[in-house]
C-alpha positions as CSV (number, residue, x, y, z in Angstrom):
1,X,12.7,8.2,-9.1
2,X,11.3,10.0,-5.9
3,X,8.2,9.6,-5.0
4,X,5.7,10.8,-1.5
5,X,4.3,8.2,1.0
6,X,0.9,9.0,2.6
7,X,-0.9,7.2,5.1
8,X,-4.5,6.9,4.9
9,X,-6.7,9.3,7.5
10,X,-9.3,6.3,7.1
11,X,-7.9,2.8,6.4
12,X,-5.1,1.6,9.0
13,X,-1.7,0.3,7.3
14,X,-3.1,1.7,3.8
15,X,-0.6,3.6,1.6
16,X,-0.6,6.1,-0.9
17,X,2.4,6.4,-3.6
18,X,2.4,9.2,-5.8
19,X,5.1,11.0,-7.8
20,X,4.9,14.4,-6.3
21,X,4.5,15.7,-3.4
22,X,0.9,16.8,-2.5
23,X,0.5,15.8,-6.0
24,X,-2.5,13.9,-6.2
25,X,-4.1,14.8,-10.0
26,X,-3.7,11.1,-11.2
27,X,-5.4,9.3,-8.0
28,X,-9.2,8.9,-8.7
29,X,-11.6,10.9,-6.6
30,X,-13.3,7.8,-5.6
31,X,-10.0,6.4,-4.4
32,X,-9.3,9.8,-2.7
33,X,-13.4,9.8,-1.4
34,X,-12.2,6.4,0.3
35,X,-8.4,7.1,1.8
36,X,-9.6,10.1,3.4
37,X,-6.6,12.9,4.4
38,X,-3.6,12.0,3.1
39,X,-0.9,12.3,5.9
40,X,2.3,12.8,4.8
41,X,5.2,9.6,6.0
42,X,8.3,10.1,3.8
43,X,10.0,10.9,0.7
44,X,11.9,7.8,-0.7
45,X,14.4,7.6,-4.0
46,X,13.5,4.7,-5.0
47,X,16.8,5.0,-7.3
48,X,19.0,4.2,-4.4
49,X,16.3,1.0,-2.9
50,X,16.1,-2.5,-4.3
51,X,13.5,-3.3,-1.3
52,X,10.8,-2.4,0.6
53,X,9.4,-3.4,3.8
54,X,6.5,-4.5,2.4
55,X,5.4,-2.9,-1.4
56,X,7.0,-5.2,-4.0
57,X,9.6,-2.3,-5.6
58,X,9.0,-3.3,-9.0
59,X,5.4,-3.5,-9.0
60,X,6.2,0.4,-7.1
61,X,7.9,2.0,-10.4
62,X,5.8,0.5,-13.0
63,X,2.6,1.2,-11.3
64,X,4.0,4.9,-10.4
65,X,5.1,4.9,-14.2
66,X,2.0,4.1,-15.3
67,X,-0.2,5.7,-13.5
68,X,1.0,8.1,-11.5
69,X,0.4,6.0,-7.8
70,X,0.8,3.1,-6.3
71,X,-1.9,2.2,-3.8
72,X,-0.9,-0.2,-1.0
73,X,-2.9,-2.5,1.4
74,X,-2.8,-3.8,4.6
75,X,-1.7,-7.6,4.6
76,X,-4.9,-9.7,4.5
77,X,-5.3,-11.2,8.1
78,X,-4.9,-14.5,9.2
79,X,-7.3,-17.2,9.8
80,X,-5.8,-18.4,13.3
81,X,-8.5,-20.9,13.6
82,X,-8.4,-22.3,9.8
83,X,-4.7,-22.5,10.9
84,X,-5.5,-23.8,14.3
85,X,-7.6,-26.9,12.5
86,X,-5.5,-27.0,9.4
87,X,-2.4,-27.9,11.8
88,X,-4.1,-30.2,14.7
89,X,-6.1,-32.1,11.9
90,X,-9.6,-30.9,13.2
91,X,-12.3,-31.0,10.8
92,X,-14.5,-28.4,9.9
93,X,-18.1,-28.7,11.4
C-alpha cells in the first residue's frame, strides 16, 4: 500500500495521510479549511514498514482503508510542573 505524507501549512508536527498523491477527495473540507496547504514530505510503501516514527502502522492502513486518510497529531505536551510536583511530592495549591 503507498500512500502521500503532507505536512500541515497551519498546525506544526500535524500530518496528512492519504492514498494518492495530491489526492485529497476523501479528506473533509473542514479538515482541509483547518490544515491549511498541504506540503508534500514523502511517499512511503507501507508494504515494506512494520513501524513508524510516530503514527501507530496499523491504525495507518485501516484508517487509509477506510477512509481514505489518516490524520496525525502532534504529541500532546507535557505538564513539566504536574511532573515537577508529582515527582518531589509537592502538593497542589
Amino acid at each position: 500500500m503507498l500512500c502521500a505524507v503532507y505536512k500541515s501549512s497551519r498546525k506544526l508536527e500535524t500530518y496528512l495521510y492519504v492514498l494518492k498523491r495530491d489526492d485529497f477527495s476523501a479528506v473533509p473540507d473542514a479538515l482541509m479549511a483547518t490544515f491549511g496547504t498541504p506540503q508534500l514530505v514523502t511517499l512511503i510503501n507501507l508494504a515494506n514498514r512494520d513501524k513508524l516514527a510516530i503514527a501507530d502502522i496499523e491504525k495507518l492502513k485501516t484508517k487509509l482503508s477506510q477512509h481514505g486518510f489518516y490524520l496525525q497529531l502532534p504529541p500532546p505536551t507535557e505538564d513539566l510542573l504536574k511532573k515537577h510536583r508529582i515527582d518531589h511530592g509537592v502538593e497542589d495549591l
